[in-house]
C-alpha positions as CSV (number, residue, x, y, z in Angstrom):
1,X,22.9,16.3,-48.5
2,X,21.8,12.3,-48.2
3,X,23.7,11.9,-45.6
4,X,22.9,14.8,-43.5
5,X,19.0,13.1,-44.6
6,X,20.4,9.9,-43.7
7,X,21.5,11.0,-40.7
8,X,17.9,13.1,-39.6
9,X,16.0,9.1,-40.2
10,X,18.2,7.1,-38.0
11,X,17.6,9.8,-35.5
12,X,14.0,10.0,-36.0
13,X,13.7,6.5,-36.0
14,X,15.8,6.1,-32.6
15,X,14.2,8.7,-31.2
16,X,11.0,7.4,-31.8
17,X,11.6,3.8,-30.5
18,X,14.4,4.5,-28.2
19,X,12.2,7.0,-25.9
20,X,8.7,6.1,-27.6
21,X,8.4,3.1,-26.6
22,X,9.5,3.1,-23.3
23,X,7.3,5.5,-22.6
24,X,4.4,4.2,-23.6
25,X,4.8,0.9,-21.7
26,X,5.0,4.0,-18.8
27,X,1.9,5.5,-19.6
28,X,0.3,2.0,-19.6
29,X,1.5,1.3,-16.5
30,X,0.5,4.8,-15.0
31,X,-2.8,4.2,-16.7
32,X,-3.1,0.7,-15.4
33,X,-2.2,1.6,-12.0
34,X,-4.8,4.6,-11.6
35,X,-7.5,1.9,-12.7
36,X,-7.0,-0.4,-9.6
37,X,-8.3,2.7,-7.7
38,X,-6.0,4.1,-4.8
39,X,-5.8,6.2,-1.6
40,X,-9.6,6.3,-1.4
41,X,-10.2,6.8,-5.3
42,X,-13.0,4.5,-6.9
43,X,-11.6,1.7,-9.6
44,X,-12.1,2.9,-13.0
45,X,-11.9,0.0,-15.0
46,X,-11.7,1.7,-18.4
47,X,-8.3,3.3,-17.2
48,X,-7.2,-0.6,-16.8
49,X,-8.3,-1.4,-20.7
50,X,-7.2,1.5,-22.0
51,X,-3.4,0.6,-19.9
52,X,-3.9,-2.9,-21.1
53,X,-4.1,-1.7,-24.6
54,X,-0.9,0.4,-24.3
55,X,1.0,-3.0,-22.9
56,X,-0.2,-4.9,-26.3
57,X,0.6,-2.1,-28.6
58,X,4.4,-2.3,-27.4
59,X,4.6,-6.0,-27.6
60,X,3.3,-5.9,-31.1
61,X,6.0,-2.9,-32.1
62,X,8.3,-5.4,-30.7
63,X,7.0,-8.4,-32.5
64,X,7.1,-6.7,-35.9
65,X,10.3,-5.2,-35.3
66,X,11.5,-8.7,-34.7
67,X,9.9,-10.2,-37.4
68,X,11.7,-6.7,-39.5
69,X,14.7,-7.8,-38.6
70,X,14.4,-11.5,-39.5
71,X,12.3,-11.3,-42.6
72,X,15.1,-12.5,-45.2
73,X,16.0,-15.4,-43.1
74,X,12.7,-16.3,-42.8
75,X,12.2,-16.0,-46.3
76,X,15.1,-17.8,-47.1
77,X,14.9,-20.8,-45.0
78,X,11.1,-21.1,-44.6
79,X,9.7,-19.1,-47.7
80,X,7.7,-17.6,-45.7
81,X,6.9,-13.5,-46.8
82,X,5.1,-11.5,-44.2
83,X,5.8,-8.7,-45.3
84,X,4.8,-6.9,-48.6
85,X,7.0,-7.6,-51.8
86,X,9.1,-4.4,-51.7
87,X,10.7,-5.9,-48.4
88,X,12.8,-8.2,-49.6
89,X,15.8,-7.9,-51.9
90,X,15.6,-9.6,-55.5
């Protein structure tokens, strides 16, 4: 049975950043968009922030996935922890 739970967390996981992401960089956009005001609609500008905020919670998932993936070597060559204790192998 761990590998059937294994298996249902790499899914998860994909799932979840595979089509997550991507779609909330499109609901940004869509959200962005409908703030500039179009085809006789008034600007919203709260639309715009709210979009904008969407755009800098995707780069940050990206940063700290980045920064995921690198943490040992970072550690290693530039003892440098960012993450918590339990992140990095003994």
């Amino acid at each position: 049975m761990d590998i059937v739970s294994a298996i249902t967390k790499v899914l998860a996981v994909g799932l979840l950043f595979g089509a997550g992401l991507p779609a909330l960089f499109a609901v940004g956009m869509r959200l962005e968009a409908a703030g500039h005001g179009d085809l006789g609609k008034p600007a919203n500008p709260v639309l715009r922030i709210i979009g904008y905020l969407m755009f800098a919670l995707t780069a940050a998932v990206i940063v700290v996935g980045i920064l995921w993936i690198c943490r040992q070597t970072l550690n290693y060559y530039f003892d440098l922890r960012i993450f918590p204790d339990f992140a990095y192998k003994s």
